[in-house]
PDB file as gemmi writes it, atoms N, CA and C in Angstrom:
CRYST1    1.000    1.000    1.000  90.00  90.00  90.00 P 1                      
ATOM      1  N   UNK A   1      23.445 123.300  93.588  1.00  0.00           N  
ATOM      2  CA  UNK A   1      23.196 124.579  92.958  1.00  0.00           C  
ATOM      3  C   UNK A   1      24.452 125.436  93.068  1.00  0.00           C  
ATOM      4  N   UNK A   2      25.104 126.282  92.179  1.00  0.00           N  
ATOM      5  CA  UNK A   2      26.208 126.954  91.984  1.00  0.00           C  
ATOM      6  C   UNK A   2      26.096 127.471  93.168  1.00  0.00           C  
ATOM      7  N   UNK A   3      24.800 128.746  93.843  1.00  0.00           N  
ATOM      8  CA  UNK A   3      25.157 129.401  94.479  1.00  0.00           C  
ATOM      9  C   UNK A   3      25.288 129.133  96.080  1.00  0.00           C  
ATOM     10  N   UNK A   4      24.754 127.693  96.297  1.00  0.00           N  
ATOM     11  CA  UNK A   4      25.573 126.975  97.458  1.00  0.00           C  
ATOM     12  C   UNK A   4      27.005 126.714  97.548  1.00  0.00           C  
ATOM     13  N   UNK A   5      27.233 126.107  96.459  1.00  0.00           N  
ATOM     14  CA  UNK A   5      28.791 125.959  96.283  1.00  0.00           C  
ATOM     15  C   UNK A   5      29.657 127.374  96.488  1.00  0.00           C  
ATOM     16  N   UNK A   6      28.962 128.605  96.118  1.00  0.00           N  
ATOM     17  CA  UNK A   6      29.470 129.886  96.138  1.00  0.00           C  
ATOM     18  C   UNK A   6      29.755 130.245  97.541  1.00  0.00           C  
ATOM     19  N   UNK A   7      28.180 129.916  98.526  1.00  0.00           N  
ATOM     20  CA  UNK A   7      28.370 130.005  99.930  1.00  0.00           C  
ATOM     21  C   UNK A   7      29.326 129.277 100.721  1.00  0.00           C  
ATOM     22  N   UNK A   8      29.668 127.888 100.358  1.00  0.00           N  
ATOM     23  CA  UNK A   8      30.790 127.052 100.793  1.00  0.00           C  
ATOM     24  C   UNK A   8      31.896 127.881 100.568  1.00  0.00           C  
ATOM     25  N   UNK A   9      32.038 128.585  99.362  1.00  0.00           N  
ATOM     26  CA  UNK A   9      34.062 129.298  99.181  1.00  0.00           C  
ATOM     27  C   UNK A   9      33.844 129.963 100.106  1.00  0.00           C  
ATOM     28  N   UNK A  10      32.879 130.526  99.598  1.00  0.00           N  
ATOM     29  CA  UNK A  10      32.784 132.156 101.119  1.00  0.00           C  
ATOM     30  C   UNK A  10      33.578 131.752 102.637  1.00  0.00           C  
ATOM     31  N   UNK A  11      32.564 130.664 102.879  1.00  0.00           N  
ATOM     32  CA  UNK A  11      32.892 130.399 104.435  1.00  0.00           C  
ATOM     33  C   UNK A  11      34.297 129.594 104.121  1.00  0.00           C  
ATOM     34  N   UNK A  12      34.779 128.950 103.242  1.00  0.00           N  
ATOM     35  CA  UNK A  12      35.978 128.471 103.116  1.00  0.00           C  
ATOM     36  C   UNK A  12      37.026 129.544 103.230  1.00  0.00           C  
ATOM     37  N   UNK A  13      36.760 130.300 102.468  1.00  0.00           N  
ATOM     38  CA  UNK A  13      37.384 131.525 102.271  1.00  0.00           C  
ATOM     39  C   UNK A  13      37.929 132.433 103.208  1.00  0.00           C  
ATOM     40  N   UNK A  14      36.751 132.625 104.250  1.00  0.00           N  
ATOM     41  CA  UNK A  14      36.746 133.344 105.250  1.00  0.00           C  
ATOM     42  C   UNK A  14      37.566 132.770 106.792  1.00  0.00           C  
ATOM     43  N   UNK A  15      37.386 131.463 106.851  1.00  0.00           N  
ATOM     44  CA  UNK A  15      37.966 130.739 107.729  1.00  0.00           C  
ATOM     45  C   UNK A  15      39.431 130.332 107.361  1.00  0.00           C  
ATOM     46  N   UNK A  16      39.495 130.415 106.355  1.00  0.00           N  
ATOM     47  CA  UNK A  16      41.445 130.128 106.227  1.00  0.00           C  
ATOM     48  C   UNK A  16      41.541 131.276 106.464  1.00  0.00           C  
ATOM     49  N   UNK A  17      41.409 132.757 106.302  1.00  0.00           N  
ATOM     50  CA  UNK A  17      41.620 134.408 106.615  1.00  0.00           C  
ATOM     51  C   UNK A  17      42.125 134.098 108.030  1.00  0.00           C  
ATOM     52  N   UNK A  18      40.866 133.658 108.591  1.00  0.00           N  
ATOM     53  CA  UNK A  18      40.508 133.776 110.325  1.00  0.00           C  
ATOM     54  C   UNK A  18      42.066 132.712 110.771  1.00  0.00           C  
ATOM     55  N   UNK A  19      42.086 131.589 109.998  1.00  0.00           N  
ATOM     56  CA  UNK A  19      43.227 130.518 110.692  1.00  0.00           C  
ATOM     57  C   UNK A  19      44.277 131.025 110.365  1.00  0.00           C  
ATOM     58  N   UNK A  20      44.477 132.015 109.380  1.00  0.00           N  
ATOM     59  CA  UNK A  20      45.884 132.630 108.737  1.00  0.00           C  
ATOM     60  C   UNK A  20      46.489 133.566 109.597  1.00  0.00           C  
ATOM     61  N   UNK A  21      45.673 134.459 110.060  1.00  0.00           N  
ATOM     62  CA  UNK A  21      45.781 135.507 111.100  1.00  0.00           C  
ATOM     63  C   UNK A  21      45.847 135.408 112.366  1.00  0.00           C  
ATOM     64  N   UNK A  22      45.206 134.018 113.087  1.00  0.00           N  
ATOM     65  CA  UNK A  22      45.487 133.388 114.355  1.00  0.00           C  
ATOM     66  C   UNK A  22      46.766 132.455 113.965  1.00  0.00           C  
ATOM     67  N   UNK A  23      47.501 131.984 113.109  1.00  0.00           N  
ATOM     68  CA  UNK A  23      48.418 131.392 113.035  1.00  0.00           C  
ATOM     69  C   UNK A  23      49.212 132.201 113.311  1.00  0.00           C  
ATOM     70  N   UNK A  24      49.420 133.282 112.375  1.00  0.00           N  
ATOM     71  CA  UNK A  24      50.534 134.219 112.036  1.00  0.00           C  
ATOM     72  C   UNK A  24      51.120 135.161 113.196  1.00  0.00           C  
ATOM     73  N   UNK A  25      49.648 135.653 114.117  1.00  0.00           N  
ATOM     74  CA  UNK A  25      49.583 136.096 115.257  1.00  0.00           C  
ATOM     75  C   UNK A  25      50.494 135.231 116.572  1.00  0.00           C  
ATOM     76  N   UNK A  26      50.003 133.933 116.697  1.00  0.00           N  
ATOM     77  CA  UNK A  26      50.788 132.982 117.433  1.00  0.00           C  
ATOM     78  C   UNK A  26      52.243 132.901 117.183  1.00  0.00           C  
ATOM     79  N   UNK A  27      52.671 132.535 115.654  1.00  0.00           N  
ATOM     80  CA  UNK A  27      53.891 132.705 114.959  1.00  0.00           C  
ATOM     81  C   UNK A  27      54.961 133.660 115.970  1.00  0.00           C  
ATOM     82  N   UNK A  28      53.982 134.852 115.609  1.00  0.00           N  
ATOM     83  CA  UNK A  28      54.877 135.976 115.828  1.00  0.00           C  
ATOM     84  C   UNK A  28      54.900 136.298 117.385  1.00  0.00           C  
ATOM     85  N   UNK A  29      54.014 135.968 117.888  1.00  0.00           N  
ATOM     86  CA  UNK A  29      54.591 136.325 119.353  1.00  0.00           C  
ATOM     87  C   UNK A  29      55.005 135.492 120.092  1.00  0.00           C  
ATOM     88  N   UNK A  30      55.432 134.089 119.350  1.00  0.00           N  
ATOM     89  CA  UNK A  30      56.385 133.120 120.306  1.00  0.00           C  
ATOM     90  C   UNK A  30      57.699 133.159 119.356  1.00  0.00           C  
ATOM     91  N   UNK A  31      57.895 133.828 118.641  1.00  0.00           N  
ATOM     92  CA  UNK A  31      59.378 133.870 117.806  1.00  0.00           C  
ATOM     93  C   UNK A  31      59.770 135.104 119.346  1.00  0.00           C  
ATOM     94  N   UNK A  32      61.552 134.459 118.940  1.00  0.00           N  
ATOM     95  CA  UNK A  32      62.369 135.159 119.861  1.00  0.00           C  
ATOM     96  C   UNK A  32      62.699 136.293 119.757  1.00  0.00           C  
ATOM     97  N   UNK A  33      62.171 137.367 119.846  1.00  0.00           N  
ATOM     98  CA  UNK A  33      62.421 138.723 119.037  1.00  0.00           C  
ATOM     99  C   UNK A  33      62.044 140.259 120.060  1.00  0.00           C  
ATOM    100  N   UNK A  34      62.250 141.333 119.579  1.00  0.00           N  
ATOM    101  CA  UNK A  34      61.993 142.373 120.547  1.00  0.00           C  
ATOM    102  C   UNK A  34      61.449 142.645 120.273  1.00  0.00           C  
ATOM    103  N   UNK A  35      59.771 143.222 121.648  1.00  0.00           N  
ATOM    104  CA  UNK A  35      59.153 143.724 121.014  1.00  0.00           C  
ATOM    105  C   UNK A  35      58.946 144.511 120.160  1.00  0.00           C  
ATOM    106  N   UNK A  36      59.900 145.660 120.019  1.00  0.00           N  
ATOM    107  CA  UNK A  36      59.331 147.024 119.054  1.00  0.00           C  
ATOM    108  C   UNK A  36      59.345 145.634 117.847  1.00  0.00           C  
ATOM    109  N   UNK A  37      59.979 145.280 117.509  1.00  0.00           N  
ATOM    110  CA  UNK A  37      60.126 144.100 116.036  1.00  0.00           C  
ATOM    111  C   UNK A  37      59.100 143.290 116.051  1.00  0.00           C  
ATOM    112  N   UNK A  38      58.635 142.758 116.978  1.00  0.00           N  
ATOM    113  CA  UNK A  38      57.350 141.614 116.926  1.00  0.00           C  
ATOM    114  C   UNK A  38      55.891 142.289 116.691  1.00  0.00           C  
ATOM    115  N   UNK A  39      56.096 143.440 117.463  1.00  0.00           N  
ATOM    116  CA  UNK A  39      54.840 144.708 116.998  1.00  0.00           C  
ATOM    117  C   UNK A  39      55.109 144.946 115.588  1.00  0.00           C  
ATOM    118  N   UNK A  40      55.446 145.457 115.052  1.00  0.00           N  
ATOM    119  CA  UNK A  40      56.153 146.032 113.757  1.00  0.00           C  
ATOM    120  C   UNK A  40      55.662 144.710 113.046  1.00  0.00           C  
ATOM    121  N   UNK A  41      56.314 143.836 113.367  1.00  0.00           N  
ATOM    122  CA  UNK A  41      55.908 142.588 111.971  1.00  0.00           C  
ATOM    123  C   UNK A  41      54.720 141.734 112.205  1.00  0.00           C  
ATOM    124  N   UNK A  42      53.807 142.044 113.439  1.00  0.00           N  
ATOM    125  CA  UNK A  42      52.379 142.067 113.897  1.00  0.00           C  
ATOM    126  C   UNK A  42      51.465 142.775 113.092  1.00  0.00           C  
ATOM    127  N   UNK A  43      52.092 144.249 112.614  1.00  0.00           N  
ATOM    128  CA  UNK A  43      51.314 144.912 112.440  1.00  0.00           C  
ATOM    129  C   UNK A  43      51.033 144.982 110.669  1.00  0.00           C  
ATOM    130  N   UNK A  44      52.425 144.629 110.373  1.00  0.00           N  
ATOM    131  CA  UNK A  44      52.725 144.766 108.575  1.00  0.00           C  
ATOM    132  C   UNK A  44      51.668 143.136 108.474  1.00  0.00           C  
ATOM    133  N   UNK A  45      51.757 142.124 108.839  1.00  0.00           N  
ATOM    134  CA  UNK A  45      51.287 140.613 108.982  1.00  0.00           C  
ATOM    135  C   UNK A  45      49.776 141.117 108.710  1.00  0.00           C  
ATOM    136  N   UNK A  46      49.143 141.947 109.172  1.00  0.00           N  
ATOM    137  CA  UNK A  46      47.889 142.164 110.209  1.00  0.00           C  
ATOM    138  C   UNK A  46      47.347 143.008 108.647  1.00  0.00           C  
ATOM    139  N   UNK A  47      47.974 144.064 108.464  1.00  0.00           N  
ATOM    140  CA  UNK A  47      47.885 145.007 107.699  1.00  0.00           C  
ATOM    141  C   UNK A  47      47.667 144.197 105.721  1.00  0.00           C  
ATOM    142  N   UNK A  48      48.293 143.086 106.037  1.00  0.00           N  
ATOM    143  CA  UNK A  48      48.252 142.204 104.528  1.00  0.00           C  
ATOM    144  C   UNK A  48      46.963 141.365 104.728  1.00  0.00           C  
ATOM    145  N   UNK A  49      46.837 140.749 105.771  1.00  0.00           N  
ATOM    146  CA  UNK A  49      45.497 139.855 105.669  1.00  0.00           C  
ATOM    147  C   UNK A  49      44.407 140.706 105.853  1.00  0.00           C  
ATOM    148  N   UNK A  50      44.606 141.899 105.768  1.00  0.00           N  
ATOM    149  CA  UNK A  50      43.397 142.717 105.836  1.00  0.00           C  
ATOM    150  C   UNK A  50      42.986 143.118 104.732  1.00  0.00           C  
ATOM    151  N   UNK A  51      43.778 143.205 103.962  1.00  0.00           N  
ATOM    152  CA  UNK A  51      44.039 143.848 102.413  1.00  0.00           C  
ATOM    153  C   UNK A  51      43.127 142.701 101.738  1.00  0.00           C  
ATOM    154  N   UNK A  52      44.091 141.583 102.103  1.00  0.00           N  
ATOM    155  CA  UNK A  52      43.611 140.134 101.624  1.00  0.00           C  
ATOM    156  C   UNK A  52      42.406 140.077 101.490  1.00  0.00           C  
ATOM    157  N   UNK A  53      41.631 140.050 103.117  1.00  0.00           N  
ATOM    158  CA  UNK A  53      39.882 139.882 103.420  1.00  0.00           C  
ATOM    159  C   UNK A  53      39.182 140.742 102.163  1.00  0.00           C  
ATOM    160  N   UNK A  54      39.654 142.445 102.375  1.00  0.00           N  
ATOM    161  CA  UNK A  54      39.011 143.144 101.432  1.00  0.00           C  
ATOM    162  C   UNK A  54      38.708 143.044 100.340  1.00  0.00           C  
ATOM    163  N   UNK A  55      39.732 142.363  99.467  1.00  0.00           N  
ATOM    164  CA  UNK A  55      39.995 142.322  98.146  1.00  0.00           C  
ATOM    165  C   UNK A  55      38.938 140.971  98.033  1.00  0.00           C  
ATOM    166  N   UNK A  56      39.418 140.007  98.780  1.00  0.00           N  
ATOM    167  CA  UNK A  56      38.341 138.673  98.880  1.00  0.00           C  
ATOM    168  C   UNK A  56      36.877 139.170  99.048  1.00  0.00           C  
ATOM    169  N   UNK A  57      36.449 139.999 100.164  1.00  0.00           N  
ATOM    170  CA  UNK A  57      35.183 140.632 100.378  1.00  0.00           C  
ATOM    171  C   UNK A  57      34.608 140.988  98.861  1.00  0.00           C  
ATOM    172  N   UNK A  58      35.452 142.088  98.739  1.00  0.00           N  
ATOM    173  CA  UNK A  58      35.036 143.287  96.931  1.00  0.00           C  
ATOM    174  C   UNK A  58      34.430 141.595  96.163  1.00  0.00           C  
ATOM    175  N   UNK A  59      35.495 140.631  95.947  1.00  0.00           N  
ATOM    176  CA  UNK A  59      35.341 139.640  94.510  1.00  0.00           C  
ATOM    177  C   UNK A  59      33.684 139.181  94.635  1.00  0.00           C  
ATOM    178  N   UNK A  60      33.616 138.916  96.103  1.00  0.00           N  
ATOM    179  CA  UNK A  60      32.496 137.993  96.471  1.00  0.00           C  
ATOM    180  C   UNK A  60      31.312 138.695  96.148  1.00  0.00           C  
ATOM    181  N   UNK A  61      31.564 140.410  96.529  1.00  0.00           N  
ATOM    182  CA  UNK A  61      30.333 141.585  96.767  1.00  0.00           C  
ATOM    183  C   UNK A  61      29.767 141.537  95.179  1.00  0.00           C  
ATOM    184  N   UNK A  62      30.839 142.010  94.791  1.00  0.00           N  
ATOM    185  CA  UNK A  62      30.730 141.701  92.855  1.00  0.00           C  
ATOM    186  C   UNK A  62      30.087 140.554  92.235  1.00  0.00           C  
ATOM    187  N   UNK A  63      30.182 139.466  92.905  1.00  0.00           N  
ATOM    188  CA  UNK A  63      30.067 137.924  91.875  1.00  0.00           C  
ATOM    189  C   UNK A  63      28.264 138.019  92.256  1.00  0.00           C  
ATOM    190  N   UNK A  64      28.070 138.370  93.594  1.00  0.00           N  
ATOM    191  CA  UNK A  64      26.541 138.567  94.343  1.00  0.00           C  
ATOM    192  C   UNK A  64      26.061 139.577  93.100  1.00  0.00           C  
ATOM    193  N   UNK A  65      26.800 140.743  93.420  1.00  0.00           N  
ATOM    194  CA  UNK A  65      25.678 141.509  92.642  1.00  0.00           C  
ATOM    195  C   UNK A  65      25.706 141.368  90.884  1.00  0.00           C  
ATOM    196  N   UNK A  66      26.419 140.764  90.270  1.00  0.00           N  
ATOM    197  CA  UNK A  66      26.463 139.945  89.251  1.00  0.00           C  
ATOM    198  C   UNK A  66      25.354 139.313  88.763  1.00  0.00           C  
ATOM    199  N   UNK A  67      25.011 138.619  89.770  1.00  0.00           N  
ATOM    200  CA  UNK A  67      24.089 137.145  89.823  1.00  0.00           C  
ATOM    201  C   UNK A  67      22.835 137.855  90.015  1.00  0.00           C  
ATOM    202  N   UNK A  68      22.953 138.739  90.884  1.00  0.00           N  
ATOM    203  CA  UNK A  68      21.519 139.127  90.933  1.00  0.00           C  
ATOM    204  C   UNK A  68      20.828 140.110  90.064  1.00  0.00           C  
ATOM    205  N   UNK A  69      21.985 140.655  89.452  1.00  0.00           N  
ATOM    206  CA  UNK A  69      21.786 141.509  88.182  1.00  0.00           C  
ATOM    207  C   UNK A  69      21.270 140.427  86.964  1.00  0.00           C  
ATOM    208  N   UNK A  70      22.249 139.671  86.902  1.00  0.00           N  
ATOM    209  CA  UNK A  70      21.290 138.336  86.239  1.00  0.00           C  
ATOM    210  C   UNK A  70      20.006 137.517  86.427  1.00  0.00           C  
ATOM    211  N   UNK A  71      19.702 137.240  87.522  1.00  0.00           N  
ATOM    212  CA  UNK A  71      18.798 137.261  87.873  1.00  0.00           C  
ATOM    213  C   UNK A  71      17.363 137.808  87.743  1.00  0.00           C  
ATOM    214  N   UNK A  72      17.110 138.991  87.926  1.00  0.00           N  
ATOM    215  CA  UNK A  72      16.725 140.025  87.920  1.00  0.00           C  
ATOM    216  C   UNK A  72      16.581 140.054  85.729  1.00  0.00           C  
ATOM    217  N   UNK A  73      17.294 140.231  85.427  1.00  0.00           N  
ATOM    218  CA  UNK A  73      17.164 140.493  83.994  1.00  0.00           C  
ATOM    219  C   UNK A  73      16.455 139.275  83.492  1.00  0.00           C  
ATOM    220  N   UNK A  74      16.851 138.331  83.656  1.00  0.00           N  
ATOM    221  CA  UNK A  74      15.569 137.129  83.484  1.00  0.00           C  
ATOM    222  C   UNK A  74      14.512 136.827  84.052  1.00  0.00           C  
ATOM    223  N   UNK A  75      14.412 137.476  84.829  1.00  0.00           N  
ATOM    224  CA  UNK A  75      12.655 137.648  85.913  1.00  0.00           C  
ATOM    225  C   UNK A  75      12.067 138.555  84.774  1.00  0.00           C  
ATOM    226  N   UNK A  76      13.071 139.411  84.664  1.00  0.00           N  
ATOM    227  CA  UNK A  76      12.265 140.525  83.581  1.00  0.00           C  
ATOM    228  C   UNK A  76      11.645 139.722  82.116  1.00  0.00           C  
ATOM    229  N   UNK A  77      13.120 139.465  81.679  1.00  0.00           N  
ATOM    230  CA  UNK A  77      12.800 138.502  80.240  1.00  0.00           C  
ATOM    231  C   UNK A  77      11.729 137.804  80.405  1.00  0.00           C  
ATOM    232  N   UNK A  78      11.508 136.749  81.182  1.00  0.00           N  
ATOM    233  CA  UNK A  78      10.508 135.788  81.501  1.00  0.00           C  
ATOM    234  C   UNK A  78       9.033 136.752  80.879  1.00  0.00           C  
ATOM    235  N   UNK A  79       8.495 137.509  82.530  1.00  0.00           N  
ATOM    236  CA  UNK A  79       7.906 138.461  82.604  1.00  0.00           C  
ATOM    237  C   UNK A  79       7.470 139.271  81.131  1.00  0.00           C  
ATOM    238  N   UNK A  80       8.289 139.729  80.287  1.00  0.00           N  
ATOM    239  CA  UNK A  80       7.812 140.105  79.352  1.00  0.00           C  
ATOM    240  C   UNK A  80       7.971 139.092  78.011  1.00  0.00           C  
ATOM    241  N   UNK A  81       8.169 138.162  78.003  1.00  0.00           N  
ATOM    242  CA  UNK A  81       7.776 136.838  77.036  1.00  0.00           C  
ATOM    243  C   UNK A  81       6.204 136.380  77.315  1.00  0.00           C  
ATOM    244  N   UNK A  82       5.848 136.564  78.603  1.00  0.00           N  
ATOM    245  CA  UNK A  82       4.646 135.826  79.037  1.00  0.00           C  
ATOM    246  C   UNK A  82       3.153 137.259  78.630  1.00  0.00           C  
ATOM    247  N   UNK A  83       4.161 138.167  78.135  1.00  0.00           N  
ATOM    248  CA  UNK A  83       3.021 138.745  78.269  1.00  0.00           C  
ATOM    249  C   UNK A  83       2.652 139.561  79.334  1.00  0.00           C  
ATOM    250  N   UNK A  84       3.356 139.990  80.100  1.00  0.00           N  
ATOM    251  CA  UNK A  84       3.633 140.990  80.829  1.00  0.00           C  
ATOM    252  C   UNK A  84       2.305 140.725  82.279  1.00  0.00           C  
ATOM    253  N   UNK A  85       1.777 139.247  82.172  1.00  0.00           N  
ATOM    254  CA  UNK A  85       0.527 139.077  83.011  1.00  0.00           C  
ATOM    255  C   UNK A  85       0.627 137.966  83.804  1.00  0.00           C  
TER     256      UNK A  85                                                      
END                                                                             
């Protein structure tokens, strides 16, 4: 069914976020660098995959309420083809 496959991106989706940000995190605090600089490019790093999640979050929030707006409009259709009984 599509909207299993939908739930699979999600969690696909969500777990490369999670491995991107524990990578990037690791990355950056074993590179040879000073802190004020490793904070700083911690924080810009941190500040993009967040953006990222959101924007990923919004697509997903949208495609849901999409579907269920569809949904919903053919419960109706149905519903009043049958005769409203």
């Amino acid at each position: 069914m599509d909207y299993e496959q939908d739930a699979h991106s999600a969690v696909f989706v969500s777990g490369f976020l999670l491995g991107a940000m524990v990578g990037a995190g690791i990355a950056l605090l074993a590179a040879p660098q000073a802190g004020t600089r490793t904070r700083r490019r911690i924080r810009k790093a941190v500040g993009e995959i967040k953006t990222s999640a959101r924007d990923q979050w919004d697509d997903l929030a949208e495609d849901v309420k999409d579907r269920v707006d569809d949904a919903v409009q053919g419960a109706r259709d149905r519903f009043v083809t049958q005769g409203g009984s």
